[in-house]
C-alpha positions as a Markdown table, in Angstrom:
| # | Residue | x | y | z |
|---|---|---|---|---|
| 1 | Unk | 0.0 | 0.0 | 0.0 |
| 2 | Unk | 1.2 | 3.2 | -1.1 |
| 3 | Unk | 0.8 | 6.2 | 1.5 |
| 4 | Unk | 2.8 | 9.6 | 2.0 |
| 5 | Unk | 4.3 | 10.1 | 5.1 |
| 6 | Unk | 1.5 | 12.4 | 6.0 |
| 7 | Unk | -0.9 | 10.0 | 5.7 |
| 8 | Unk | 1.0 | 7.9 | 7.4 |
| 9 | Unk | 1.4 | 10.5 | 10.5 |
| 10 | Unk | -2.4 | 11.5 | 10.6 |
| 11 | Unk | -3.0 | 7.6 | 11.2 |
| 12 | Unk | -0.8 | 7.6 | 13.5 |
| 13 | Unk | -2.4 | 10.1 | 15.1 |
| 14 | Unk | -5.5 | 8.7 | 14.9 |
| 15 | Unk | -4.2 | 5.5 | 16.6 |
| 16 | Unk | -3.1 | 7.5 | 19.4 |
| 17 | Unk | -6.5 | 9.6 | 20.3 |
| 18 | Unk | -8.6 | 6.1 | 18.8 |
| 19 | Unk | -6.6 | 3.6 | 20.5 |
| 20 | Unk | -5.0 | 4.7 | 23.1 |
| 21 | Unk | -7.0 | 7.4 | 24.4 |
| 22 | Unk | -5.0 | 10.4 | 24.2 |
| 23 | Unk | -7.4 | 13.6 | 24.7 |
| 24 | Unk | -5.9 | 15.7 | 21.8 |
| 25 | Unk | -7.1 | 16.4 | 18.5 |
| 26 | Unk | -4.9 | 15.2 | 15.5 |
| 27 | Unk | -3.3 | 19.3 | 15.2 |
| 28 | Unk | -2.5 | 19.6 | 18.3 |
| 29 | Unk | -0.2 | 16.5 | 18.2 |
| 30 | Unk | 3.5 | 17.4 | 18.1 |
| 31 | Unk | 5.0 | 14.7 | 15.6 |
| 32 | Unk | 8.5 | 15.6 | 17.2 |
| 33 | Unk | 7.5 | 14.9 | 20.8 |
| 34 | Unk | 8.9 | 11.8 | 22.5 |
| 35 | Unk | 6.4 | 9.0 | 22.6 |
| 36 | Unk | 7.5 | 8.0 | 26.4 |
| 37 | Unk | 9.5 | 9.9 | 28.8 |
| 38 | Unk | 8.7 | 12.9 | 29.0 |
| 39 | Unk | 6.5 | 13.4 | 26.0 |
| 40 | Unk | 3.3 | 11.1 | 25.7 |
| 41 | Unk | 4.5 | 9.3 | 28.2 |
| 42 | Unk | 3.1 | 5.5 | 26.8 |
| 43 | Unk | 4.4 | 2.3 | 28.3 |
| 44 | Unk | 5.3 | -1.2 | 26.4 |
| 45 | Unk | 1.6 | -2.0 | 26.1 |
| 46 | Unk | 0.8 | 1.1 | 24.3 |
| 47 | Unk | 4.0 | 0.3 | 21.8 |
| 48 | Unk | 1.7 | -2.7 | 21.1 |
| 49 | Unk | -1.3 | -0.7 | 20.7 |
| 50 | Unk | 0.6 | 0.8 | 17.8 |
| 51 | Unk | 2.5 | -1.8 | 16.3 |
| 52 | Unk | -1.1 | -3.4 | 16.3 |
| 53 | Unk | -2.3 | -0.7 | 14.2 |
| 54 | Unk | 0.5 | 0.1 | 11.9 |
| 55 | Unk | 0.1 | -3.7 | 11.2 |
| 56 | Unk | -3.7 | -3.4 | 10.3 |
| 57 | Unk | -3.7 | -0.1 | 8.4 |
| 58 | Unk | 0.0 | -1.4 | 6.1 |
| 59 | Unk | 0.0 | -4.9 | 6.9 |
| 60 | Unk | 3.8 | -4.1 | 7.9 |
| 61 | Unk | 4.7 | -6.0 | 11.2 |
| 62 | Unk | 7.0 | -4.0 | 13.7 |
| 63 | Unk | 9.3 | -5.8 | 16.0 |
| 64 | Unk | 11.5 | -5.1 | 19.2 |
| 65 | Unk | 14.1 | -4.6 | 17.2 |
| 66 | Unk | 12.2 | -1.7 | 15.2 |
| 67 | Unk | 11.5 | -0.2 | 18.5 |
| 68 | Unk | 14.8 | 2.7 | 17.9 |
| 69 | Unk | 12.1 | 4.2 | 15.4 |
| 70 | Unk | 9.9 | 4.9 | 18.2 |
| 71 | Unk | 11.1 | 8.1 | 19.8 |
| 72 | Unk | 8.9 | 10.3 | 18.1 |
| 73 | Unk | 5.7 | 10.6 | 14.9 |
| 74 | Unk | 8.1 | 11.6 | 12.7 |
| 75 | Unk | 11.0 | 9.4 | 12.9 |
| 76 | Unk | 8.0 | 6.7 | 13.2 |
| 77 | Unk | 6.3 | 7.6 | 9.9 |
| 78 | Unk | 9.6 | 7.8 | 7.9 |
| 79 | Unk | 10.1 | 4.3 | 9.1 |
| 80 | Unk | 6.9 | 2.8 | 7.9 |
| 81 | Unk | 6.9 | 5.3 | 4.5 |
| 82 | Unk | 10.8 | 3.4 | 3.8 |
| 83 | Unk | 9.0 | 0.0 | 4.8 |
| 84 | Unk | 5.8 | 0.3 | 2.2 |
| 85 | Unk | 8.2 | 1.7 | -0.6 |
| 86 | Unk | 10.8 | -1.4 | 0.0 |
């Protein structure tokens, strides 16, 4: 599945407000903020949370050791955009 990497960032967003409940709305997410200390703070379960989605919206399956592409949205969505284009 072909998708820009701001697609791919606003479904990210959405699988944070969706899925894991954060009360923001997709604009007022920074995509540069760290997904756990000291940004969004999520835990190991949310990380599956998203791997779970990535997985359902790209069919691209995220492991432990893609878990360095986690700090952030950004660095995220560049990840999956190289993964769909491979």
């Amino acid at each position: 599945m072909k998708a820009t990497r701001d697609e791919i960032l606003t479904t990210l967003k959405e699988i944070l407000i969706n899925n894991l409940n954060i009360s923001l709305n997709p604009e007022e997410i920074d995509e540069n903020e760290s997904l756990f200390e000291g940004g969004f703070e999520l835990d190991s379960v949310d990380m599956l949370e998203i791997v779970a989605g990535v997985d359902e919206k790209y069919n691209i399956a995220l492991t432990d050791k893609d878990s360095e592409y986690f700090e952030n949205l950004n660095k995220l969505s560049s990840y999956i955009e190289s993964k769909i284009t491979d």
